[in-house]
C-alpha positions as CSV (number, residue, x, y, z in Angstrom):
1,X,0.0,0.0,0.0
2,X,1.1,3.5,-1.4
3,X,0.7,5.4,1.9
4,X,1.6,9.2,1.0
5,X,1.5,11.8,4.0
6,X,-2.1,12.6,2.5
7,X,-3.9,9.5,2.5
8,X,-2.4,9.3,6.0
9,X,-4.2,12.1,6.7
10,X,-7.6,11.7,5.5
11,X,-7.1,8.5,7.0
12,X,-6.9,9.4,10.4
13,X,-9.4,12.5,10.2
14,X,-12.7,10.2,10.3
15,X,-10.8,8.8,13.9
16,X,-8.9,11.8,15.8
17,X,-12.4,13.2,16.9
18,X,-13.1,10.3,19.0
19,X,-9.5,9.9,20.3
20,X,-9.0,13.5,21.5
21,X,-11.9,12.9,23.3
22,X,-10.7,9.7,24.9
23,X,-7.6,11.6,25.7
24,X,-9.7,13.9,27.4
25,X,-11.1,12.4,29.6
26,X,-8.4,10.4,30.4
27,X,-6.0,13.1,31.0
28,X,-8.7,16.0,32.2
29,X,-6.4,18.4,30.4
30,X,-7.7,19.9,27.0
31,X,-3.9,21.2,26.1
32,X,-2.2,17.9,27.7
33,X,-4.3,16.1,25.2
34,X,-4.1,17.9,22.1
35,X,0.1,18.3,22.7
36,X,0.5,14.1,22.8
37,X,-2.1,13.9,20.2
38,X,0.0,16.3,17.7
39,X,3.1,14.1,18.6
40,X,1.8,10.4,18.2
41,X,0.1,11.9,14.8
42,X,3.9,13.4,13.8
43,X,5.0,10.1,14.4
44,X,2.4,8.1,12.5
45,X,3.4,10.4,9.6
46,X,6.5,9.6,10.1
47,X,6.6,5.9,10.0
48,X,3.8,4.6,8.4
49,X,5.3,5.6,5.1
50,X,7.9,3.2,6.4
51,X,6.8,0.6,8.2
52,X,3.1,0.3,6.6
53,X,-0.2,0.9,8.3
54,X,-0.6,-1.1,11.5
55,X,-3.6,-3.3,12.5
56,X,-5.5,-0.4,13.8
57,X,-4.4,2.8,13.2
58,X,-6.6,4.3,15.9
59,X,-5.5,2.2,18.8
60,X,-1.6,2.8,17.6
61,X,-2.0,6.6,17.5
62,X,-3.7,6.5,21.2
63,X,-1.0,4.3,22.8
64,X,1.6,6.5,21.3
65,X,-0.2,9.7,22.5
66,X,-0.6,8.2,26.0
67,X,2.7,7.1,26.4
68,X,3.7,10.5,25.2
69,X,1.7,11.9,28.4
70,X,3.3,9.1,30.4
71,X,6.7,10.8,29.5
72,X,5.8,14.5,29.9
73,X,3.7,13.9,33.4
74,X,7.1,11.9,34.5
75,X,9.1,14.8,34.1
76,X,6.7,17.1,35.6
77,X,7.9,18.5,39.1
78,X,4.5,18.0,40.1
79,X,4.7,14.2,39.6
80,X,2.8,13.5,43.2
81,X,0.0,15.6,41.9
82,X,-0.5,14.0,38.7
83,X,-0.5,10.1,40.6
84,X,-4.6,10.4,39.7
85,X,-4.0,11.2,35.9
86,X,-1.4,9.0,35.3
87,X,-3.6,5.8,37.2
88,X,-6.0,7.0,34.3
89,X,-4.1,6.6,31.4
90,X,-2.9,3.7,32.8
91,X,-6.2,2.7,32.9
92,X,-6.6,3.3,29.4
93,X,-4.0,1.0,28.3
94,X,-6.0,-2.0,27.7
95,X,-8.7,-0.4,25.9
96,X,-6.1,1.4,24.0
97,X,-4.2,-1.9,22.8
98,X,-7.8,-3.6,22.3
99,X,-8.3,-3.8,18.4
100,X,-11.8,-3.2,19.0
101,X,-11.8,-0.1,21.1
102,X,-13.2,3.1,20.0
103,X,-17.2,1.0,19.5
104,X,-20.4,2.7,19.2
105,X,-20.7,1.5,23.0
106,X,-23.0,4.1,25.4
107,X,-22.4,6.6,26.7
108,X,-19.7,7.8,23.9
109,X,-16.8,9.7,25.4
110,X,-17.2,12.2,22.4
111,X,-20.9,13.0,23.6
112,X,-19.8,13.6,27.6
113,X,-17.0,15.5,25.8
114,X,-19.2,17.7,24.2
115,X,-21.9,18.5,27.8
116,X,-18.6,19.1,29.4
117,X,-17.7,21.7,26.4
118,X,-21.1,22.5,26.9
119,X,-20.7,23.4,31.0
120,X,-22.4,26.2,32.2
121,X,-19.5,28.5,33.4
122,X,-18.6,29.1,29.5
123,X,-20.2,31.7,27.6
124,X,-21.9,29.8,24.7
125,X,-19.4,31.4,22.0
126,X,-17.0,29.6,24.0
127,X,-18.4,26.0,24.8
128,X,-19.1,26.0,20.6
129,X,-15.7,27.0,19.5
130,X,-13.7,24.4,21.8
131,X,-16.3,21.4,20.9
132,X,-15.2,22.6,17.2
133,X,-11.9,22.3,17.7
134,X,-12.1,19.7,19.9
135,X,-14.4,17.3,18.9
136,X,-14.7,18.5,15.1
137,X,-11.3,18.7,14.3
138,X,-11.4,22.5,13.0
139,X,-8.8,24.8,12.9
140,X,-8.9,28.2,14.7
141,X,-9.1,29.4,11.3
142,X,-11.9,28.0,10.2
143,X,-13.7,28.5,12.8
144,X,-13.3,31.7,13.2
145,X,-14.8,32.1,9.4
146,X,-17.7,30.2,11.4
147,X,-18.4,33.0,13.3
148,X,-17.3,35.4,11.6
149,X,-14.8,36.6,13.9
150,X,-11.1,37.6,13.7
151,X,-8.6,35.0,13.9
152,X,-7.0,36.6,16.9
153,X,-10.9,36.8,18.9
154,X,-11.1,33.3,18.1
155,X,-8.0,32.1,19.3
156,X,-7.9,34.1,22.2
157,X,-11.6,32.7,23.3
158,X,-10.1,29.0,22.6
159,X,-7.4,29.7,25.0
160,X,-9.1,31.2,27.7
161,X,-12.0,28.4,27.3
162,X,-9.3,25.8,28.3
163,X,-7.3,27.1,31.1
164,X,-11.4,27.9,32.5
165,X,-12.4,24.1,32.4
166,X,-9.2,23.6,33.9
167,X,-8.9,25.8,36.7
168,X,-12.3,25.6,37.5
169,X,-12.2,22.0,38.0
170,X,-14.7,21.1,35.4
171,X,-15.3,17.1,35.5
172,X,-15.0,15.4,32.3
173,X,-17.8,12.9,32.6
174,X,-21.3,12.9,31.4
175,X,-23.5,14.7,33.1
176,X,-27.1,13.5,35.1
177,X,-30.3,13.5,33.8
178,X,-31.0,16.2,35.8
179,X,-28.3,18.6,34.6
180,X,-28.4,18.0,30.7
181,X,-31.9,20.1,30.4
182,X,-29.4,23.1,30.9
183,X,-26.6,22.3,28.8
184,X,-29.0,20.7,25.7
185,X,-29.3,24.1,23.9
186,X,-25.7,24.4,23.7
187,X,-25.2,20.8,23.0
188,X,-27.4,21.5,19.9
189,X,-25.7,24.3,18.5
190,X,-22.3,22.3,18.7
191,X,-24.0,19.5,16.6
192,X,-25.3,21.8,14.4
193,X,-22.3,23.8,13.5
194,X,-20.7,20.7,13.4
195,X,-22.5,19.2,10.5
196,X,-22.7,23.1,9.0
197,X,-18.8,22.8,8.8
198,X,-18.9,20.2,7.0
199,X,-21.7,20.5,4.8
200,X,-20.3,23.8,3.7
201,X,-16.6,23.4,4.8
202,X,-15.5,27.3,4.7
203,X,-12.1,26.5,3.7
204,X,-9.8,23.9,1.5
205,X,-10.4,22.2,-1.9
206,X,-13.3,20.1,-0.3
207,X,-17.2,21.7,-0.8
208,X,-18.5,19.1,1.6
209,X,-16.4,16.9,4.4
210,X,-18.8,13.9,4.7
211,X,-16.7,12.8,7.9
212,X,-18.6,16.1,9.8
213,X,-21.5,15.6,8.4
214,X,-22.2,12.0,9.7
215,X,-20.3,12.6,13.1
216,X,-23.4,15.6,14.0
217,X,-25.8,13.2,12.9
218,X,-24.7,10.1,14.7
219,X,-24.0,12.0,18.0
220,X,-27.6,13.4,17.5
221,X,-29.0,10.1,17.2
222,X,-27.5,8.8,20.4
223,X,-28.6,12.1,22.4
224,X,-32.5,11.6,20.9
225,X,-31.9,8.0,21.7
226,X,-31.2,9.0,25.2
227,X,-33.7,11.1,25.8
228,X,-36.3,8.7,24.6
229,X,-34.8,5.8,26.7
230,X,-34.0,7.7,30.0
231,X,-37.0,7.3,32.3
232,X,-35.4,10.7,33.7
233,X,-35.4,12.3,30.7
234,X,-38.3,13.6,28.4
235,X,-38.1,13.5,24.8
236,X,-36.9,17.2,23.5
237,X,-38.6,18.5,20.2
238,X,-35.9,20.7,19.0
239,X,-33.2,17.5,19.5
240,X,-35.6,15.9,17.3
241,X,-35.9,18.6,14.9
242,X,-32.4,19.1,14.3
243,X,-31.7,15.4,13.9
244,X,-34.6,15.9,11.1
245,X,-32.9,19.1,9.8
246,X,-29.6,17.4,9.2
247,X,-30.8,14.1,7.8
248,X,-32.6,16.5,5.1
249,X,-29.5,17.9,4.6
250,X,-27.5,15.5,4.2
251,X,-29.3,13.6,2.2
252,X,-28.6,16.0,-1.1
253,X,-24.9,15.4,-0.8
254,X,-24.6,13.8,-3.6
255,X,-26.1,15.7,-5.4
256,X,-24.0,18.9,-4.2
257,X,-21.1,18.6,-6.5
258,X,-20.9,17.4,-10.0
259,X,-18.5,14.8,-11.1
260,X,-15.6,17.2,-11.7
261,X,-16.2,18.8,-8.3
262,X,-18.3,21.9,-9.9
263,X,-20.8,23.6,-7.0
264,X,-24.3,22.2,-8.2
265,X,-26.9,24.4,-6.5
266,X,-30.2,23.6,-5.5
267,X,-32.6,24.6,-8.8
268,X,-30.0,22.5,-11.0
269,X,-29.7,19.3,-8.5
270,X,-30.2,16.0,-10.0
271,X,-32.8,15.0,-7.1
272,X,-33.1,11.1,-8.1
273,X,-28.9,11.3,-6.7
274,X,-30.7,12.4,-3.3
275,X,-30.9,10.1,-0.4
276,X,-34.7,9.1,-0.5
277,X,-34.3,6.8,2.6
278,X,-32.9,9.4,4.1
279,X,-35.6,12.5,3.2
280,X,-37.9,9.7,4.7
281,X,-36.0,9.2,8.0
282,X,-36.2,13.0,8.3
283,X,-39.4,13.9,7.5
284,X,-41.0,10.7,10.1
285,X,-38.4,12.3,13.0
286,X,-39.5,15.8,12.3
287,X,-43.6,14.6,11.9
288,X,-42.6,13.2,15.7
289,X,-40.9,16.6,16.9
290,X,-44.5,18.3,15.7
291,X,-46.2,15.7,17.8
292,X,-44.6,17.1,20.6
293,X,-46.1,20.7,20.6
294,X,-43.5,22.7,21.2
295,X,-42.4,24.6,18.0
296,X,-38.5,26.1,17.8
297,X,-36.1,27.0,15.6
298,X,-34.6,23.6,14.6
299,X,-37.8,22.2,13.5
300,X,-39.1,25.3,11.8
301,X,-35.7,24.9,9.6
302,X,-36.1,21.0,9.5
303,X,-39.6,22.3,8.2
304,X,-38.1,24.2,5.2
305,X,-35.8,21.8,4.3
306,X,-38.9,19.2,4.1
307,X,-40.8,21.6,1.8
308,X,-37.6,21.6,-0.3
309,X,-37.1,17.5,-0.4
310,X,-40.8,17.1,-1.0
311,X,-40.7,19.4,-4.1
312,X,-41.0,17.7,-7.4
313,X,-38.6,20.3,-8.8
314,X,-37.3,23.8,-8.3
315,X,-40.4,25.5,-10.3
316,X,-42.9,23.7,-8.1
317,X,-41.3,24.8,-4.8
318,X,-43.4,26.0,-2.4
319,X,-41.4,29.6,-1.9
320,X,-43.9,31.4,-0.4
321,X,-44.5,29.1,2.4
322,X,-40.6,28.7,2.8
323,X,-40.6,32.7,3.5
324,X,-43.0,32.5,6.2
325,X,-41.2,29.8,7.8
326,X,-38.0,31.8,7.9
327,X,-40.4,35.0,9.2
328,X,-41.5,32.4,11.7
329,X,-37.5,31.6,12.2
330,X,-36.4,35.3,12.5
331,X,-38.5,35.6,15.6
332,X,-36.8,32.8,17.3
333,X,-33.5,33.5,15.8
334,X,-33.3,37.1,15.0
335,X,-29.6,36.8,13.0
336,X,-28.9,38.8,10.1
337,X,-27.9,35.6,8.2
338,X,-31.4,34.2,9.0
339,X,-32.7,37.7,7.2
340,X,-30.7,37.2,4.6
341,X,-32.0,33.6,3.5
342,X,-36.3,34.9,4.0
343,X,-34.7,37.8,1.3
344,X,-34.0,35.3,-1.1
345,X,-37.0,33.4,-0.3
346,X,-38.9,36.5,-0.4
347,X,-37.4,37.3,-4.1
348,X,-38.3,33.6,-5.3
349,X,-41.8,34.0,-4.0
350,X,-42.7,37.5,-4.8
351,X,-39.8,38.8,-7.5
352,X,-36.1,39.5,-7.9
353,X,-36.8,43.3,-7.3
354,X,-38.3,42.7,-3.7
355,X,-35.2,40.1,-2.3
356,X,-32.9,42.6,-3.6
357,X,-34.5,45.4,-1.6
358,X,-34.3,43.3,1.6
359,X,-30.7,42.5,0.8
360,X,-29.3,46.0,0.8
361,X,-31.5,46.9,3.9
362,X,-29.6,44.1,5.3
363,X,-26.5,45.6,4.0
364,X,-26.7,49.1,5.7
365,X,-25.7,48.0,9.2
366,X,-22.2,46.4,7.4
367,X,-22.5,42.8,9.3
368,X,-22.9,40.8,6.7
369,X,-19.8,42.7,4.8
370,X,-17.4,39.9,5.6
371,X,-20.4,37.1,4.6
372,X,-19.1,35.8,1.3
373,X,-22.8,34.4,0.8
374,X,-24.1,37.6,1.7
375,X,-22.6,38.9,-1.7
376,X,-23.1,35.7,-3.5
377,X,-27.2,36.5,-2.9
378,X,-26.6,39.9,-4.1
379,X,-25.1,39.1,-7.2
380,X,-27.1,36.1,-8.0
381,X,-30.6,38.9,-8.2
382,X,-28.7,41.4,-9.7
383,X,-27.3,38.9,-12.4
384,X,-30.9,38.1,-12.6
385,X,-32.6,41.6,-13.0
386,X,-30.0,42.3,-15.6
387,X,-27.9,44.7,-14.1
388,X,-24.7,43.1,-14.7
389,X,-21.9,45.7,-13.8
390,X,-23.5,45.9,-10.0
391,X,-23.2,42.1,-10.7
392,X,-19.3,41.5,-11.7
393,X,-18.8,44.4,-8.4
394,X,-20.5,42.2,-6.0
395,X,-19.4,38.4,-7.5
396,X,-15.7,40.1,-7.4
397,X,-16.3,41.1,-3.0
398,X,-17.8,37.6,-2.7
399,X,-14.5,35.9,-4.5
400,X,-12.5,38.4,-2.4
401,X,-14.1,36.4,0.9
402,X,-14.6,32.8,0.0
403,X,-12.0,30.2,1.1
404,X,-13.6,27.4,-0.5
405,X,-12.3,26.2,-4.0
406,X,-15.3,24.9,-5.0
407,X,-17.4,27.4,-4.2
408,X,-14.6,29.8,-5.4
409,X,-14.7,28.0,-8.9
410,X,-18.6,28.8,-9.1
411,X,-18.3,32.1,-8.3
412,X,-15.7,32.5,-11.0
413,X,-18.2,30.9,-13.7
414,X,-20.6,33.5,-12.4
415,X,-18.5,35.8,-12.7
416,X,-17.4,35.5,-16.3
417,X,-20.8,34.7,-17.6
418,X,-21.6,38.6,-16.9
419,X,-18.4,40.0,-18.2
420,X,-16.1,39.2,-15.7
């Protein structure tokens, strides 16, 4: 087997999620964790190419990471304090050299991972970012393009994040029934931006990074399971609705990118390539959520989604009720980003001329400046009114801001098709 430092790589990205996590909770120290992780991965890197792949790759990079915290704790001057962590890891050992560690076994130590990200005593900016880098594998710089941030903010509030868990004494475990009620909302924005970053990775040569995509949905799964299995525990409609919103989703992957890799959009999908197993999962979970009575913003967007994989095809699209439903979202969710999506549902249901006014509104307070897609929309109705230098001006600001190849490339098609 060929093993180049790439295929290495994307080899080991579907796994490090769930070791880091392991680590974790083995160690209790976020930077401990991610220091012997970056080591044992240098090393696999390193000798793979050499020595071929070993039995399982996951199990060799954790034994190398924990016997690379082995190593640093023993030269620590606080050895007699680090006795507890270093029982831990020995601990860990066996599971470590087990060729079937790492199962789908309950409770998953990336989902008490994620409720201690989650812990109350971090501002919710900061429990998303550090389950994103933690748990999601994304760079600072990525996910400061998440947020829409500077990459200084971001990795400042990553930083702080982990010396709080650690000075506070935050225990890495999962939590009782009777604490995750207050640490669910931010569990489900984690999963969500999660699955966002992959289904629209923001940077690299990749549109969509599949890996992301089924890690949200899979932890989401096991947290609705959870909550429906837990005599403690009632089930929550808005876990529900997300899982719902992200099996919709996902389930136009396919159909995302054309063979060569081109950006496909919506109208101009081939929808037999869409997962119709999946559009069914999604619409029976979200048909429970509603059964539950109490409406909020995941099922509202797990609701527009369903109006969209319903759809025959783009002409019969139901655009009207899709504005509504993001009028309905706005009140929950009062983003500019959710403004900017009922605009172009707004100029699909009622004309080009009447999203476009929305969109410059939305313009005047400047937050959306940095928002690639913000001046994608723009110059998608202005490219459709006809007006094409306002066109080439606002496809140029929205190549200026995209990281994304792909979506760079379509941009670039755009952009010539109206006189570059």
């Amino acid at each position: 087997m060929d093993l180049t430092h790439e295929a290495i790589r994307r080899l080991i990205q579907d796994e490090v999620g769930r070791i880091l996590a392991a680590l974790v909770a083995a160690l209790r120290d976020f930077e401990l964790a991610e220091d012997v992780l970056q080591d044992a991965l240098v090393s696999a890197l390193e000798r793979w190419p050499r020595e071929g792949l070993p039995r399982n790759p996951a199990a060799w990079i954790t034994t190398t990471a924990r016997n690379r915290a082995i190593d640093r704790l023993r030269r620590a001057q606080n050895f007699e304090r680090k006795q507890a962590t270093l029982h831990a890891i020995e601990q860990m050992r066996a599971t470590a050299e087990n060729p079937d560690m790492l199962t789908d076994d309950f409770p998953d130590e990336r989902l008490s991972l994620i409720f201690t990200c989650c812990h109350p005593s971090l501002a919710k900016e900061a429990q998303v970012a550090l389950t994103l880098q933690t748990l999601g594998g994304l760079t600072p710089s990525e996910i400061a393009a998440a947020f829409l941030v500077p990459l200084a903010t971001m990795q400042q509030r990553l930083v702080r994040a982990k010396r709080k868990i650690r000075d506070a004494g935050v225990p890495f475990e999962f939590p009782t029934p009777q604490q995750i009620p207050e640490r669910l909302d931010g569990v489900l924005s984690v999963l969500y931006l999660i699955f966002n970053a992959g289904y629209s990775a923001p940077y690299g040569d990749r549109l969509v990074r599949a890996d992301l995509c089924g890690e949200a949905i899979r932890l989401a799964r096991v947290l609705c399971d959870l909550m429906a299995r837990e005599r403690r525990l009632v089930e929550d409609p808005e876990a529900l609705g997300l899982l719902a919103l992200m099996l919709l989703h996902d389930s136009r992957r396919q159909a995302r990118q054309s063979e060569s890799g081109d950006l496909v959009l919506l109208d101009d999908q081939d929808r037999a390539l869409w997962d119709h197993r999946q559009i069914e999962e999604g619409l029976r979970v979200l048909d429970h959520a509603l059964t539950l009575r109490h409406s909020g913003p995941y099922q509202i967007q797990a609701a527009i989604a369903a109006i969209h994989a319903e759809a025959r095809d783009s002409t019969s699209t139901d655009w009207t009720q899709i504005a509504l439903l993001y009028g309905a979202l706005y009140r929950h969710a009062p983003t500019p980003v959710v403004a900017l999506n009922r605009a172009v549902a707004v100029a699909m249901s009622e004309g080009y001329m009447a999203g476009l006014d929305l969109i410059d509104k939305l313009g005047i307070g400047g937050e959306l400046d940095g928002y690639h897609l913000y001046h994608a929309a723009r110059a998608d109705l202005l490219r459709r009114l006809g007006w094409l230098p306002e066109a080439r001006a606002a496809y140029r600001r929205a190549l200026d801001l995209c990281q994304n190849s792909a979506e760079r490339a379509f941009l670039q098609k755009r952009l010539d098709e109206v006189g570059g």
